[in-house]
N, C-alpha and C positions, 0 to 999 in steps of 0.2 A: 282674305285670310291674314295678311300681311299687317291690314289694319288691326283685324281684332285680336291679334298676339299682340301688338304693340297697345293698343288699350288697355290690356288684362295685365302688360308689364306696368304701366304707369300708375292705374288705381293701383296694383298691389304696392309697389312706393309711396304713393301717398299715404294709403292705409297704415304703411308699418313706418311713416315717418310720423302721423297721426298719435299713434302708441305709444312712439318713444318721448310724443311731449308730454302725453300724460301720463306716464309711468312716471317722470321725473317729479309729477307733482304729489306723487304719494307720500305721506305724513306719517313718520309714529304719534299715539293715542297712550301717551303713559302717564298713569300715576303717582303722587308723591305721598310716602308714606314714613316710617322713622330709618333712625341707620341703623345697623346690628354691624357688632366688629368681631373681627375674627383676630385669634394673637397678638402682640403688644401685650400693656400692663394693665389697662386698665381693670378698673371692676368691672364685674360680669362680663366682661369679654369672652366669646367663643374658641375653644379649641382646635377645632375644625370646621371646614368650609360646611362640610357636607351639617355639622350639627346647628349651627346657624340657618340653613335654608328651611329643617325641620322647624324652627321656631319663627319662621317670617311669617308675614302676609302680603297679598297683591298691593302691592305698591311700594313693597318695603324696599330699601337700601342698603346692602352687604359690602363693608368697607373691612379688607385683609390689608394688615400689617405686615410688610416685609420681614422683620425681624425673626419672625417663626416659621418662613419659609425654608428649605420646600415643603409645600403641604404633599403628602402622598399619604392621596384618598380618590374612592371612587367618587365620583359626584353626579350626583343626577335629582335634576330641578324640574319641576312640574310647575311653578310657581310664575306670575308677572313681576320678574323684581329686577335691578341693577346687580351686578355684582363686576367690584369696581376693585383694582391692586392697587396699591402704593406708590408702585415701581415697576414698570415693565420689563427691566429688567434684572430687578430683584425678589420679585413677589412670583416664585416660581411654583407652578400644578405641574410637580414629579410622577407621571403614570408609569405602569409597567404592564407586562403582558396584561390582559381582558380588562385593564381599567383603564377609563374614559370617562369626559365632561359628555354628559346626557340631557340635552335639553327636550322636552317631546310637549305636544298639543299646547303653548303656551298663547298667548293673543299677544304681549311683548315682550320682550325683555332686551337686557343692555350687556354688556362685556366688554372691559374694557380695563387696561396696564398690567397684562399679565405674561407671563412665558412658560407656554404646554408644552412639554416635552416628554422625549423616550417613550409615548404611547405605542402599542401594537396590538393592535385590536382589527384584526383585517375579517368582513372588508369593510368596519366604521373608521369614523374620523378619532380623532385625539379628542377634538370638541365635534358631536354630531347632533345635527338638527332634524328633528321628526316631528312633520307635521304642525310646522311652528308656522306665525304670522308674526310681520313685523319686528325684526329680531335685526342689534346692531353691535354689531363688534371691531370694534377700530383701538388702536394703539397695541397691541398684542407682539407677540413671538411665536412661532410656530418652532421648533426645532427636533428633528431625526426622531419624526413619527412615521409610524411602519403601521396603517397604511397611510393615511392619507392624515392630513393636519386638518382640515373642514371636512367634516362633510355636511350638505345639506339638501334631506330627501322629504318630497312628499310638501313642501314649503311654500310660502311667498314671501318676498316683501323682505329680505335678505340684504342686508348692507355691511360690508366687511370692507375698512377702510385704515390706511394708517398703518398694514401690519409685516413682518417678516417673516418669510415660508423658507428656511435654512435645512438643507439634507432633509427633506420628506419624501415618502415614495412618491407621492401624490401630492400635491399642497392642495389644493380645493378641488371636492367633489362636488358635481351638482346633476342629481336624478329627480326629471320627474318634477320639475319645481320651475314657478313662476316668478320673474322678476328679481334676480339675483344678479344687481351691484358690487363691481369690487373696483377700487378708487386705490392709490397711491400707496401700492403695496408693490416690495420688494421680494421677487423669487430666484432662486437659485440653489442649484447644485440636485434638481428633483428629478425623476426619469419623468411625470408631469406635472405640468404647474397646476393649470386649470384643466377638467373635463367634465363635458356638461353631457346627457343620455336625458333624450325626452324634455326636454326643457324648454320653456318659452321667453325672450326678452330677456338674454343675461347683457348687461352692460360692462364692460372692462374698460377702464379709463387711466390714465396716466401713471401706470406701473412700469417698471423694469423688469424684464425678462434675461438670464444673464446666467452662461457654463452652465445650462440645464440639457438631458437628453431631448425631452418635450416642451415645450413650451405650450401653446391654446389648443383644444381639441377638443371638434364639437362634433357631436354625433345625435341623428335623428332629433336635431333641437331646430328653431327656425327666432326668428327675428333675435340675432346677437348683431351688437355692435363692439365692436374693438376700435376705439380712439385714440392718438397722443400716448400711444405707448412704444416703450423702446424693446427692441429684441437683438440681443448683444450675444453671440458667441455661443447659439445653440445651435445642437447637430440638425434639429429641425424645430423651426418656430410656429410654425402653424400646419393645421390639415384639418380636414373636415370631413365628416362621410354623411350622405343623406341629411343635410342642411340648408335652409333654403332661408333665403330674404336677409342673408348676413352682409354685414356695414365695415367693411376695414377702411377708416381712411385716417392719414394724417399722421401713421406710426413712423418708427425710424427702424432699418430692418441693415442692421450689419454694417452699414456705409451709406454713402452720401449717393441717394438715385434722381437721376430726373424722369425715368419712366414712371409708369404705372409699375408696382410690383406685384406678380403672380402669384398666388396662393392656391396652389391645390392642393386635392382634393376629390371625392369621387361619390358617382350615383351607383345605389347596387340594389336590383329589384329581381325576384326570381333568383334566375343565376349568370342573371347577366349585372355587367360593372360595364357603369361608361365614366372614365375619367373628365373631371371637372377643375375648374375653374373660378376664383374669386380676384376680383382686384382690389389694392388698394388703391385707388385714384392721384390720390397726393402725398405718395413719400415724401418723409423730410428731409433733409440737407444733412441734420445731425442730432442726435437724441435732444428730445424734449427734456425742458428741463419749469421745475411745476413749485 
């Protein structure tokens, strides 16, 4: 008996160390198409974000002008294209109540030097993803979105790197969705940073976690790893409920440990809850630095 739990533990480690080599070798498949520009002086240049994306095509490339920022406009993109700011942090998408960046069924697209702000669109994101593949968004600003600054449901292939999640209720949602990377991103002051429901293979890598109430929170998802990240001064850094085959190791968690640190956590089936357990193996000395 003793042997075959201890088999069924090891292939399953293999199997989801197997996974995480080859998720990492997953590729965007995009095309190169002309630019269209929004604001600035040029001739024919667009006046809104949203009226440019009506006149692209798949492959096209949407270059916004700081100068006629903030844009406040709904936006919602069906389209394979870039849409690429000036300034990330002066090329601001001003939302307000029920408006939101809408991306849905796309096969790629790009985003990137921009700052979403004041959305409240509960319970979507400021920028929300439906049903999209291959989707990347790095250099960004997330700030005091009610609810959440990501969200990304129903997806794969999710790459969000690079960006600032300041005052959100939520900074990244993730339902139901496959293979969702988030790499060297900065959160703070969220009641959560990240949470994931139904989800498979999220990777979190080299982020700061810092004076948030929540910090990672995984629920009914399985094979998450969290690496080389820092968790600094939250009421609670991690938990997880019905989660299985998740990877902490190597984060820095408040202070300098030489143990294993504990992450719990719990199982709940029927109406029974049995408290759980996660470790991370190899605390650091002192926050990672990337």
């Amino acid at each position: 008996m003793m042997k075959s739990i201890f088999a069924s533990s090891v292939f399953l480690i293999l199997i989801s160390q197997l996974a995480f080599s080859h998720l990492e070798s997953f590729s965007f498949y995009m095309q190169n198409g002309r630019t269209l520009y929004v604001g600035g002086s040029g001739p024919g240049n667009y006046t809104s974000i949203q009226e440019a994306i009506f006149a692209a095509e798949d492959g096209d490339t949407i270059f916004v002008y700081d100068d006629s920022s903030p844009y406040e406009e709904y936006i919602y993109i069906w389209k394979n294209i870039r849409l690429i700011g000036e300034n990330r942090d002066t090329t601001i998408i001003k939302l307000d109540r029920g408006k939101l960046v809408w991306v849905e069924k796309v096969k790629w697209f790009e985003m990137r030097g921009f700052t979403i702000k004041n959305g409240a669109t509960v319970p979507a994101g400021a920028l929300s993803l439906f049903s999209c593949r291959n989707v990347k968004i790095d250099n960004c600003n997330f700030f005091n979105n009610f609810y959440s600054g990501i969200l990304v449901d129903y997806s794969s292939n999710v790459k969000i790197s690079n960006c600032n999640f300041v005052w959100n209720l939520a900074s990244i949602d993730i339902y139901y969705s496959f293979y969702t990377k988030i790499s060297r991103c900065n959160f703070s002051y969220a009641v959560a940073c990240i949470i994931t429901s139904y989800s498979i293979a999220n990777l979190i890598s080299e982020c700061n976690f810092s004076n948030n109430s929540g910090g990672i929170w995984l629920e009914n998802s399985i094979l998450s790893k969290i690496h080389h990240c820092n968790f600094i001064n939250n009421q609670q850094h991690a938990y997880f409920i019905n989660s299985f085959l998740n990877f902490w190791d190597r984060n820095y968690w408040d202070r300098p440990r030489l143990l294993p640190k504990p992450i719990m956590g719990k199982i709940s089936f029927y109406k029974i809850t049995i408290p759980w357990i996660n470790f991370d193996w190899h605390p650091l000395m002192k926050p990672y630095k990337w």
